[in-house]
TORMAR-857302 format. One record per residue: residue number from 1; residue in three letters; chain; x, z, y of N, C-alpha, C in turn. Coordinates in Angstrom, 2 decimals. Layout:
BEGIN
+--------+------+------+---------+---------+---------+---------+---------+----------+---------+---------+---------+
| dodren | sero | kegu |  n_east |    n_up | n_north | ca_east |   ca_up | ca_north |  c_east |    c_up | c_north |
+--------+------+------+---------+---------+---------+---------+---------+----------+---------+---------+---------+
|    NUM |  ALA |    A |       X |       Z |       Y |       X |       Z |        Y |       X |       Z |       Y |
...
+--------+------+------+---------+---------+---------+---------+---------+----------+---------+---------+---------+
This chain:
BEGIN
+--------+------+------+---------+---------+---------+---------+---------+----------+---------+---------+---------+
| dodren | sero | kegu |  n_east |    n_up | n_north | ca_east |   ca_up | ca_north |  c_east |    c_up | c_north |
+--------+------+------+---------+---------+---------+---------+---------+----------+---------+---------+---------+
|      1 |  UNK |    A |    6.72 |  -27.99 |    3.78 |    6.66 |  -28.12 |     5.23 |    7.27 |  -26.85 |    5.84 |
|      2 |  UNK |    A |    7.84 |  -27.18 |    6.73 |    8.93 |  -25.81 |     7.13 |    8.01 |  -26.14 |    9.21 |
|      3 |  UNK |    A |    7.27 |  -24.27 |    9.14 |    7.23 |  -23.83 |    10.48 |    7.62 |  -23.17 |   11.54 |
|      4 |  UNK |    A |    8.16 |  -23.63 |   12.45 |    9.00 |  -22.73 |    13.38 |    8.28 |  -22.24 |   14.17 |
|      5 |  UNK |    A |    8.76 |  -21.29 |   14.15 |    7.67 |  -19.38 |    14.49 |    8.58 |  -19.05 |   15.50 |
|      6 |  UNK |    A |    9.45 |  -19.65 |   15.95 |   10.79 |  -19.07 |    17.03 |    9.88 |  -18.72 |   18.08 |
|      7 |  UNK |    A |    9.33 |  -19.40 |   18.78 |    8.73 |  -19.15 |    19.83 |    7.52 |  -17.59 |   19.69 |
|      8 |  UNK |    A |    6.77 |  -17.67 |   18.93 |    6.01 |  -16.71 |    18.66 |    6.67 |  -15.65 |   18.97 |
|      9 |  UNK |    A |    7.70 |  -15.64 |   17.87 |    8.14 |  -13.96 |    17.45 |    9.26 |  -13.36 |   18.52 |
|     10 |  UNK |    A |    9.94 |  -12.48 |   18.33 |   10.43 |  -11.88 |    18.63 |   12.46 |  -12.32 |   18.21 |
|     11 |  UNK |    A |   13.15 |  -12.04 |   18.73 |   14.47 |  -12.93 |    17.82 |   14.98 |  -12.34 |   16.53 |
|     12 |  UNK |    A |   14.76 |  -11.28 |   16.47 |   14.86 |  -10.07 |    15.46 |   14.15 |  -10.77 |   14.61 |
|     13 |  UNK |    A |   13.02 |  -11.37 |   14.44 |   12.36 |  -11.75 |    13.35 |   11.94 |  -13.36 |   12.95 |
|     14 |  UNK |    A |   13.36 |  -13.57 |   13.76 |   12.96 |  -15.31 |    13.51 |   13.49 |  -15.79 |   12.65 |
|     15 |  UNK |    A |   13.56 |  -15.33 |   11.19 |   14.21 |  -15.56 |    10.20 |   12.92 |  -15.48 |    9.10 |
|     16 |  UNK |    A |   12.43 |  -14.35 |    9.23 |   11.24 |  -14.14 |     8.60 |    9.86 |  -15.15 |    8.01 |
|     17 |  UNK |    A |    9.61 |  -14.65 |    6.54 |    8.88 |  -16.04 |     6.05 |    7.53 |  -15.54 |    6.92 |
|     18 |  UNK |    A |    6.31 |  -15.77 |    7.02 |    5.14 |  -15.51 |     7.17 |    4.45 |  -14.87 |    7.07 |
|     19 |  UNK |    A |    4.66 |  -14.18 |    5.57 |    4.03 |  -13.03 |     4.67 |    4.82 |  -11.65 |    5.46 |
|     20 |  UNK |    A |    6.09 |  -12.00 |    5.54 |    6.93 |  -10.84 |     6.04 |    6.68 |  -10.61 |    8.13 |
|     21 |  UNK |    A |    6.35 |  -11.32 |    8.43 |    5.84 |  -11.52 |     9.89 |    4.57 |  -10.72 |    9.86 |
|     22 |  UNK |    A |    3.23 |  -10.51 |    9.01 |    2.18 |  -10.44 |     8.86 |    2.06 |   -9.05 |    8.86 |
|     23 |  UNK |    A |    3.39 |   -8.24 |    7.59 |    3.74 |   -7.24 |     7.45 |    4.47 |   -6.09 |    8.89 |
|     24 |  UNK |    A |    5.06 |   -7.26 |    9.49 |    5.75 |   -6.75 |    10.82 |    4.92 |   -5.70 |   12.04 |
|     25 |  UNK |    A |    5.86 |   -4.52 |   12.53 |    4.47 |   -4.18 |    13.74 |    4.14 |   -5.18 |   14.48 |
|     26 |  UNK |    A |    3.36 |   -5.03 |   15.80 |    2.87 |   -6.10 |    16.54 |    4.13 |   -6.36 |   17.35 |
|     27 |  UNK |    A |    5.03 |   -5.62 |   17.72 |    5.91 |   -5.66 |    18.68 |    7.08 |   -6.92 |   18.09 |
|     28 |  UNK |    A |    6.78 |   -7.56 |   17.29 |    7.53 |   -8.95 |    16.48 |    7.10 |   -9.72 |   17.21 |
|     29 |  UNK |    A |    5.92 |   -9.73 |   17.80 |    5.35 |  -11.11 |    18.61 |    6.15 |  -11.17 |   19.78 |
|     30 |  UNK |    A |    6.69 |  -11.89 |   20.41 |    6.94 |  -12.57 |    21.65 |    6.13 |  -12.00 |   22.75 |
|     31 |  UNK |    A |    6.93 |  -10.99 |   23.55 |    6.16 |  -10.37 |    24.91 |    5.69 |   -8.72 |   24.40 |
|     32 |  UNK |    A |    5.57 |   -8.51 |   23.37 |    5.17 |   -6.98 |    22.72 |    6.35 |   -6.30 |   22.81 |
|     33 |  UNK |    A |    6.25 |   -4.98 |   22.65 |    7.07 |   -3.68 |    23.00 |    7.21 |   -2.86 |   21.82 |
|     34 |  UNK |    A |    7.52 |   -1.68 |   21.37 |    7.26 |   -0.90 |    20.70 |    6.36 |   -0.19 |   21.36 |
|     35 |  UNK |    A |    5.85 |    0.37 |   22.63 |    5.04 |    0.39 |    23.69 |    3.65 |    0.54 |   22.86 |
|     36 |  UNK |    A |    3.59 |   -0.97 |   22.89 |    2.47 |   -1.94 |    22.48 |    2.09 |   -1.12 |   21.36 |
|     37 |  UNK |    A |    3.14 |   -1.33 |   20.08 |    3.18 |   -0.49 |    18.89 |    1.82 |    0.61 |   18.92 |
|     38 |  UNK |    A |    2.70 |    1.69 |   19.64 |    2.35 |    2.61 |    19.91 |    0.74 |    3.01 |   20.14 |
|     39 |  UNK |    A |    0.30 |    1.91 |   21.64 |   -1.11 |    2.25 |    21.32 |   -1.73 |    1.52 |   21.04 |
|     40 |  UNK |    A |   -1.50 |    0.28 |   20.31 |   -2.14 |   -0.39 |    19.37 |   -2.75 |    0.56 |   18.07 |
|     41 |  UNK |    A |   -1.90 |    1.25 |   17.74 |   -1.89 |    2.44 |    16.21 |   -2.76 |    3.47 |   16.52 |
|     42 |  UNK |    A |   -3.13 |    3.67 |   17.94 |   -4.25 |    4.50 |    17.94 |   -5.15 |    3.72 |   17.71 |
|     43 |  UNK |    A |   -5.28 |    2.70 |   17.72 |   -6.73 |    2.03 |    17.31 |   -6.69 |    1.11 |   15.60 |
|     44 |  UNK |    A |   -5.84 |    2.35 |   14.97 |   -5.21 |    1.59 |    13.84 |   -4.92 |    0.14 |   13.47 |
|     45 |  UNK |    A |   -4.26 |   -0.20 |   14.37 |   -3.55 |   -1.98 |    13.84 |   -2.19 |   -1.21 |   14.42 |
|     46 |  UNK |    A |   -1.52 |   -1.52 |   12.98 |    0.09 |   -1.21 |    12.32 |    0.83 |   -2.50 |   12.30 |
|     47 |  UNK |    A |    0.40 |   -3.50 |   11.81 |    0.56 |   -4.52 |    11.42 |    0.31 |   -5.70 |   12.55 |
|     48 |  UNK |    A |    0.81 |   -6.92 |   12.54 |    0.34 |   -7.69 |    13.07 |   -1.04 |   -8.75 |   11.95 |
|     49 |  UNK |    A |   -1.01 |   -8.10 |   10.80 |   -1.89 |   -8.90 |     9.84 |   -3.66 |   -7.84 |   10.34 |
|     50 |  UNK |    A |   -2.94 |   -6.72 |   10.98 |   -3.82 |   -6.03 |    11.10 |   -4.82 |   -6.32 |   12.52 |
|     51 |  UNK |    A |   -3.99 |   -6.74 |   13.39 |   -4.20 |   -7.18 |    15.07 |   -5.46 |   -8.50 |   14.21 |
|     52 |  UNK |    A |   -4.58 |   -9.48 |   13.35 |   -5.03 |  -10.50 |    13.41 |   -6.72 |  -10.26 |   12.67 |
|     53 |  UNK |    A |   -6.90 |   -9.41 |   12.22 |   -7.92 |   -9.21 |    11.39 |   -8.77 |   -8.46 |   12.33 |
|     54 |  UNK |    A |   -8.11 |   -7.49 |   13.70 |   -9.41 |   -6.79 |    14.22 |  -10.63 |   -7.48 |   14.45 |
|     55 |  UNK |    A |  -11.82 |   -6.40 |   14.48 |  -13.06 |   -7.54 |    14.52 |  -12.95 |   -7.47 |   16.25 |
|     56 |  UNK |    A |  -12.51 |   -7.05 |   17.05 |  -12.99 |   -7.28 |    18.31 |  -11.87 |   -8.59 |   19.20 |
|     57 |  UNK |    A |  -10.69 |   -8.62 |   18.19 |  -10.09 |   -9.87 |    18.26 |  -10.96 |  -10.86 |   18.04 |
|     58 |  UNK |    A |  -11.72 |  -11.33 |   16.80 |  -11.73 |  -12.41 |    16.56 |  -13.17 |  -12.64 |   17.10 |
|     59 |  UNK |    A |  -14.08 |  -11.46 |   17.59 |  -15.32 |  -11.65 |    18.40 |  -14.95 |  -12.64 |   19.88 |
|     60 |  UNK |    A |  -13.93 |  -12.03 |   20.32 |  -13.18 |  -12.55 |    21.32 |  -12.66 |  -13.66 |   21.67 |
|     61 |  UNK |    A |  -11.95 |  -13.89 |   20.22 |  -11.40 |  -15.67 |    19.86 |  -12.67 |  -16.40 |   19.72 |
|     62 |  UNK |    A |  -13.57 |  -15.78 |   19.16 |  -15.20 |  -16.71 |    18.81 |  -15.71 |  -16.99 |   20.47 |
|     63 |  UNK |    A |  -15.59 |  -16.28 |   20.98 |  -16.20 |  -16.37 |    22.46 |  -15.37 |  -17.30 |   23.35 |
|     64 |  UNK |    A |  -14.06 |  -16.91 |   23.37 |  -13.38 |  -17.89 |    24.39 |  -13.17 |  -19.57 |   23.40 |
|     65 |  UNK |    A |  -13.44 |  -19.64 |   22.14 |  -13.89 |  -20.81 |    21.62 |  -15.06 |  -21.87 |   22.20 |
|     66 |  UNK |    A |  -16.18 |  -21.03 |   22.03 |  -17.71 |  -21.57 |    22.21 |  -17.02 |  -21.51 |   23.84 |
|     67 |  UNK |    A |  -16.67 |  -20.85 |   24.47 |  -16.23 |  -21.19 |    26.28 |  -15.72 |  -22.32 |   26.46 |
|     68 |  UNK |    A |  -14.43 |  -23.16 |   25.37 |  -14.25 |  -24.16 |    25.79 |  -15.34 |  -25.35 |   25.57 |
|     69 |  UNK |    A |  -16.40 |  -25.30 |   24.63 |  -17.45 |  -26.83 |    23.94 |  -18.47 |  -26.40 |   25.09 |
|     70 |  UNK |    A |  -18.63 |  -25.15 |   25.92 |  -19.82 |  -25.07 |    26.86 |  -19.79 |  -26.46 |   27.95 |
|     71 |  UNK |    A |  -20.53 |  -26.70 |   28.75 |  -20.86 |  -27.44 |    29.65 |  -21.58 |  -26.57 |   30.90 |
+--------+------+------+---------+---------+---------+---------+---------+----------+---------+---------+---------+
């Protein structure tokens, strides 16, 4: 199965398998900077495998989850 990541990433990296995206700074994503880079790495995420793993990311993703099944 072949996924197109065009939109996500950045154009520089729309060639890139997944594993190598994961490896990428954050500034590969679509709308990021080297900027971004920058003070993202003070809060050590280098990586975008690293963004994806912060715990206050995915506390976050858990929350605006349970936000959409609320009533």
């Amino acid at each position: 199965m072949s996924l197109n990541l065009n939109k996500l990433v950045d154009k520089a990296y729309e060639d890139k398998t997944i594993k190598e995206l994961l490896d990428a700074p954050p500034s590969a994503l679509e709308g990021l900077t080297p900027k971004h880079d920058e003070l993202l790495a003070e809060l050590k995420i280098k990586t975008i495998r690293d963004l994806a793993k912060w715990k206050f990311a995915a506390k976050a993703q858990a929350l605006a989850t349970l936000a959409d099944s609320e009533s």
